[in-house]
C-alpha positions as CSV (number, residue, x, y, z in Angstrom):
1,X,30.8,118.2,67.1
2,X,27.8,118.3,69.6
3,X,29.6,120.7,71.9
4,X,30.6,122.9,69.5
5,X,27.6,123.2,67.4
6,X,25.6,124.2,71.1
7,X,27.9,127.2,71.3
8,X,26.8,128.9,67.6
9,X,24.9,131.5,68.8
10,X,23.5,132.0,65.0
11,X,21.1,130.4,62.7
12,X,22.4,127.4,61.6
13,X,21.0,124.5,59.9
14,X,22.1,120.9,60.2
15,X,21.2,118.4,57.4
16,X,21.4,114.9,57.1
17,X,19.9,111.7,55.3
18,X,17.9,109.3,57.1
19,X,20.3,106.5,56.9
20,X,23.7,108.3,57.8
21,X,25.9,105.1,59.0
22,X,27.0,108.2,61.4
23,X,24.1,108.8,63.0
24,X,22.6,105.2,62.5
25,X,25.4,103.1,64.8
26,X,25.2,106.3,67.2
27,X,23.9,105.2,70.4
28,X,20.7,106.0,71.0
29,X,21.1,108.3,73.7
30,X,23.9,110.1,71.7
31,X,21.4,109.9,68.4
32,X,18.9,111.9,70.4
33,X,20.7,114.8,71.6
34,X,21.7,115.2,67.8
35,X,17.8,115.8,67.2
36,X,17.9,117.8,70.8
37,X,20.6,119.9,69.5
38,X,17.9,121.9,66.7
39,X,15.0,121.7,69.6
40,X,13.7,125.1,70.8
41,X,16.4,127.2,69.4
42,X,17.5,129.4,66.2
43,X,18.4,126.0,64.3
44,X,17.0,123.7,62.0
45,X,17.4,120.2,61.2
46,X,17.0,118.2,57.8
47,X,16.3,114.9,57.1
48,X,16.4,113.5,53.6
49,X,14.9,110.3,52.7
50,X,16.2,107.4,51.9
51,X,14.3,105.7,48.2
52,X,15.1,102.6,46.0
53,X,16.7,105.6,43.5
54,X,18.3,108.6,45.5
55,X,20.6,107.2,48.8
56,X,20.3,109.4,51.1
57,X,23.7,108.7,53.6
58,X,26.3,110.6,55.5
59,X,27.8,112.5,51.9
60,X,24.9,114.0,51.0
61,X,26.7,117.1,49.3
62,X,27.6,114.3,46.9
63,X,24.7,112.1,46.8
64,X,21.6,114.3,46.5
65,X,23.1,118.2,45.5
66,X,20.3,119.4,44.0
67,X,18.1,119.0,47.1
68,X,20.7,120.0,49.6
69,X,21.4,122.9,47.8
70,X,17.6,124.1,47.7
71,X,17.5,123.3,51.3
72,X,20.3,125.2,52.1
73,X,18.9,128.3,49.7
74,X,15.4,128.2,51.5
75,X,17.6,128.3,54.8
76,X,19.3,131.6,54.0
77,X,16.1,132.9,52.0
């Protein structure tokens, strides 16, 4: 995914929760070029948090629609 997600040449945003087994088991060399994929370039990155009440994991779509929706409206304005 990494690779491919270098070569969009639009703006793109990338979200995920702060405890996405995904990205959490990742090593940390790997996790950082996920966060050094956004850097310096037309893309953003969000990170959801994690509470007692909302999880905030890898299916966010499912887990917390409301706020990725609004993220992903405030992206594309």
């Amino acid at each position: 995914m990494l690779a491919e997600a270098r070569s969009l040449t639009c703006p793109a945003l990338f979200v995920r929760g702060a405890v996405a087994p995904a990205v959490d088991h990742l090593p940390p060399r790997q996790a950082e070029s996920t966060t050094a994929l956004v850097t310096g370039l037309d893309r953003e990155l969000a990170t959801l948090p994690h509470t007692a009440d909302l999880a905030a994991g890898h299916l966010l779509h499912l887990e917390r629609p409301a706020e990725t929706a609004r993220l992903i409206r405030e992206f594309i304005g």
